[in-house]
N, C-alpha and C positions, 0 to 999 in steps of 0.2 A: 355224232355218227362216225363212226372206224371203220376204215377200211382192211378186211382182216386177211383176205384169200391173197395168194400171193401173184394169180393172175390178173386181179384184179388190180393189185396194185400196181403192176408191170402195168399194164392199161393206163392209168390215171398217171404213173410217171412218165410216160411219153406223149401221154397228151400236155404234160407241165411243160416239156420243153420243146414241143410242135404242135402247135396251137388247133389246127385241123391236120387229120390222117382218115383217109381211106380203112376199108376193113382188109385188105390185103397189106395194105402198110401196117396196120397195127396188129396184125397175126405174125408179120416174119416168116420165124423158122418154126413156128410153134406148128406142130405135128396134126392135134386134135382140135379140126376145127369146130365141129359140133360142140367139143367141150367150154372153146372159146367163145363160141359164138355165146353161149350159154350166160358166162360171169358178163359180157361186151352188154345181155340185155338186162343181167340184174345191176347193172350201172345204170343202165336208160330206166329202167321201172323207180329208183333210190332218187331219179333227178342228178345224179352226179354227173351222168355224160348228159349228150344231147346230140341227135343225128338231123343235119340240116342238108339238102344238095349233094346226097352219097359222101356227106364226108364226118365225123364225128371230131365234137370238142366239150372242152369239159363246160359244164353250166356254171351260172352263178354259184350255186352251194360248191360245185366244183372245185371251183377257183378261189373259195374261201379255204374250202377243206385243204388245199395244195398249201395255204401258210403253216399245217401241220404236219407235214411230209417231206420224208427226210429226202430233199433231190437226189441222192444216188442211191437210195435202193425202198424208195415210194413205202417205206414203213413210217409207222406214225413216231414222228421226235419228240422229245422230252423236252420239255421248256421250265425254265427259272417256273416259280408259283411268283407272283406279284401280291405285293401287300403294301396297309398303310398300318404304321404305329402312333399312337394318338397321344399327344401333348397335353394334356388337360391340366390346369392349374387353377384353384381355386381358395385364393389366400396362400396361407401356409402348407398345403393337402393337394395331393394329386391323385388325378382318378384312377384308381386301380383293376385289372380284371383276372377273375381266375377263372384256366379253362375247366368246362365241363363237356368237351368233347376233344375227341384225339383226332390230330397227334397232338401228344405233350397234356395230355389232362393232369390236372389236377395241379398244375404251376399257373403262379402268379406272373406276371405281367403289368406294361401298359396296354390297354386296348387295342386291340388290333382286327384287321379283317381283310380279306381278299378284295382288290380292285378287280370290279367286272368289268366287262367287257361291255363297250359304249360309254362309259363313265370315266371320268377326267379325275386325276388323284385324289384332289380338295373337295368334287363333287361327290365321291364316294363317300371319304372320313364323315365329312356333313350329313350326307343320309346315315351312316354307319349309327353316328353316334345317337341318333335322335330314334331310330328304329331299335337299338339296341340298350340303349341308355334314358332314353323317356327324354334329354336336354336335347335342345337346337344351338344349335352356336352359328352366331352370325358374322365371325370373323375366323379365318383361317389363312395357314401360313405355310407353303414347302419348305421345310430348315434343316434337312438332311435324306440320307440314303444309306443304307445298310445291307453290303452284299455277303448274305449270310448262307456258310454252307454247313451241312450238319452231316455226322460219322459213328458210324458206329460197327465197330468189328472192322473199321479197315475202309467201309464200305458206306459210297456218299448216299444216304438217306431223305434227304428234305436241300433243296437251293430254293434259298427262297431273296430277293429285291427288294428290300423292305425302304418306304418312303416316310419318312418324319413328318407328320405334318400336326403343329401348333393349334390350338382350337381355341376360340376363345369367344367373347361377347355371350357368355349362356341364358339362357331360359329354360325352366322346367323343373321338375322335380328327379331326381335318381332314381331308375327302378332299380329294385337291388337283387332281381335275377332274371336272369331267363334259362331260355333251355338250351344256350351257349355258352352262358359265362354267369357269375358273380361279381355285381359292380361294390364296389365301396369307394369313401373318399377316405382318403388316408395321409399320415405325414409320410417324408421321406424316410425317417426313422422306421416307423410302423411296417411301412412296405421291405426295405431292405432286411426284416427281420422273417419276409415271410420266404416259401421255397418257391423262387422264384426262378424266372428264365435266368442265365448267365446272362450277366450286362454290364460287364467291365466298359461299354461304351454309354454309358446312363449319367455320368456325372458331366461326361463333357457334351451328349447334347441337351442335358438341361438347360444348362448353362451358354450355351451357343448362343456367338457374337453377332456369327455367319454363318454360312451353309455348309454341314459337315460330310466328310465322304469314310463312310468307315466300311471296311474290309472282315471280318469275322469267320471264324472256324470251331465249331460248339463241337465237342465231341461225347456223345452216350456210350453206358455202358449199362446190359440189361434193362435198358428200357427209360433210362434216366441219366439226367445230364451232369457230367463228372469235372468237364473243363471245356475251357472257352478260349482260343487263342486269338488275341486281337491281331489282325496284320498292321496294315497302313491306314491313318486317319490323317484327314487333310479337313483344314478351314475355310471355306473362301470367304473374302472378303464380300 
């Protein structure tokens, strides 16, 4: 749900930083009060506010909605996308995916998928793979992060937090599509052969001892990705 009127958002940012106000406190200088009063009850009808004892504050949805609002001018903020990229090893063959929805269709990959919301990294990957992959894996591992920003024309297009997470102990058979992605298992040869995401950071968290921290700057051109500039990559022990 967005808040999109600009009186209204004034409303919902002043109740973020004074928890109960009066309707003479939350009017001000504002001129039209029939007009205010107006957006003040399509807040109360949406559940975003709440009027208790002449005084109004924002409700639970309220107070979630407010972790999406930019505190100095109660517009909706822009947030990283969160994701996890999946580890999967099976012998000498890693599991592969190609998109078949945008952004970025039609490139190869390791698996990946957005962490929802209520869901813990490892719990995500886990259902990820097995809803999307037909395997369960009954073992899994956080072994890096990937703070990845994407350009194109000048202009930042995708920020996306991407978490490593290893999968392992499998059961099941490979579906080898959906209406997301194309899975296959493949060697490392095979895969680096296909048109794939830029991943100059691919060799070292395969291979990861420890827990990687890597830094990244993919930049497109017309629609497709030209160069990848790696920053700072750090190991921990």
């Amino acid at each position: 749900m967005e808040i999109d009127h600009p009186i209204q958002q004034s409303i919902v940012l002043k109740l973020i930083h004074k928890p109960e106000m009066s309707f003479s406190e939350l009017l001000g200088d504002e001129k039209e009060s029939n007009k205010f009063a107006y957006h003040l009850g399509v807040l109360e009808t949406k559940e975003i506010i709440q009027k208790e004892n002449g005084y109004y504050s924002l409700s639970a949805l309220g107070k979630r909605l407010s972790s999406f609002i930019e505190g100095d001018t109660g517009q909706k903020a822009a947030f990283p996308t969160f994701a996890h990229v999946l580890i999967v090893q099976d012998c000498n063959k890693i599991l592969a995916q190609k998109r078949l929805k945008e952004p970025f269709y039609g490139y190869w990959g390791l698996m990946s998928g957005k962490i929802n919301f209520g869901f813990n990294v490892e719990e995500c990957a886990r259902r990820d793979i097995e809803e999307e992959c037909g395997l369960k894996a009954n073992k899994s591992e956080l072994i890096g992060i990937n703070q990845a920003k994407t350009y194109e024309d000048g202009k930042l297009l995708h920020h996306h937090i991407m978490f490593y997470v290893r999968l392992g102990g499998l059961e099941g058979t490979l579906k080898s599509k959906t209406h997301k992605g194309e899975n296959a298992w493949m060697t490392i040869d095979e895969f680096k052969k296909k048109e794939r995401f830029p991943d100059p950071w691919f060799d070292a968290v395969m291979n990861a001892k420890g827990f990687v921290s890597i830094e990244t700057e993919r930049i497109m051109k017309d629609g497709k990705f030209v160069d990848c500039r790696m920053g700072t990559m750090k190991t921990l022990p």
